[in-house]
C-alpha positions, 0 to 999 in steps of 0.5 A: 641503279634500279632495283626490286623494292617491296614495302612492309607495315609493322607492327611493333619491335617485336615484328621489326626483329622476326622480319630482320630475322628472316632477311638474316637467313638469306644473307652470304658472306659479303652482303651488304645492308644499309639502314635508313631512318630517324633516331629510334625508328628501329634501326638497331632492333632490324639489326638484332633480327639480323643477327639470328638470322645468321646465326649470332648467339643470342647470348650476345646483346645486339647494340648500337655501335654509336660510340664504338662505331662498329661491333664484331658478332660470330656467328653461322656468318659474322655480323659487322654492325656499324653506327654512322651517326658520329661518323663526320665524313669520309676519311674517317669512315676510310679510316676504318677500313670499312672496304676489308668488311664489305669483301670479309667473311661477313654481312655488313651492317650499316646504321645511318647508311645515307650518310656514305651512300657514295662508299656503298657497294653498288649492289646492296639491301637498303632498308628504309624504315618509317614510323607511323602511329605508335609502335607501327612501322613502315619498311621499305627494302630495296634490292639493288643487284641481281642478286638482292633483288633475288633475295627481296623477290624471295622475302616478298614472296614469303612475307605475303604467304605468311599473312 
């Protein structure tokens, strides 16, 4: 499936989390979003970003569910974060019962997506994110549906006003 993508450089965690942020802020119930990269390449710290920009307390502290697997935030619209790195394969990540979040009141979130992108919803955000020099990172979001592509269309658009 084609999508609309856009690509971003950013320049430390900080600017990881505010561009997490802004995506959070376009998010409904049911949206999914899977995350790609390398160990420490700021996966965990784009999920932070999520989370207040659907409303999650900052009072809560936005971990990597590595051991847990998934961690369950409140908010304006519930987070669902998961961690698929220990994940070993497909019945275990079933075992979850990841399609009732996929369909919940939530967005879901998906660290290590690329290890069950064929249990990935069709239409989705996918975040790719790249480490360049230093704290510097390169996104790159793809939308794939209608409807993500919409919300990237609406990030691109503000993300290059705002420079």
């Amino acid at each position: 499936m084609r999508g609309t993508e856009i690509k971003i450089r950013l320049a430390d965690s900080k600017a990881t989390i505010e561009f997490g942020e802004l995506l959070g802020r376009y998010l409904t119930a049911g949206d999914v979003v899977g995350l790609i990269g390398d160990l420490g390449a700021g996966k965990t710290q784009f999920a932070k970003g999520l989370a207040l920009g659907l409303g999650v307390s900052d009072q809560y502290h936005i971990t990597s569910p590595t051991y847990t697997i998934i961690n369950e935030y409140p908010g304006r619209i519930p987070l669902y974060h998961f961690d698929l790195y220990r994940i070993d394969g497909v019945s275990e990540f079933e075992d979850l019962g990841y399609e009732e979040y996929f369909n919940g009141r939530g967005v879901t979130v998906i660290e290590w997506a690329d290890k069950m992108t064929d249990l990935l919803p069709d239409e989705r955000i996918e975040v790719y994110i790249h480490c360049l020099e230093g704290d510097i990172r390169l996104l790159e979001i793809k939308g794939l549906g209608n409807h993500y592509k919409s919300i990237i269309d609406k990030l691109a658009y503000l993300f290059v006003s705002s420079q």
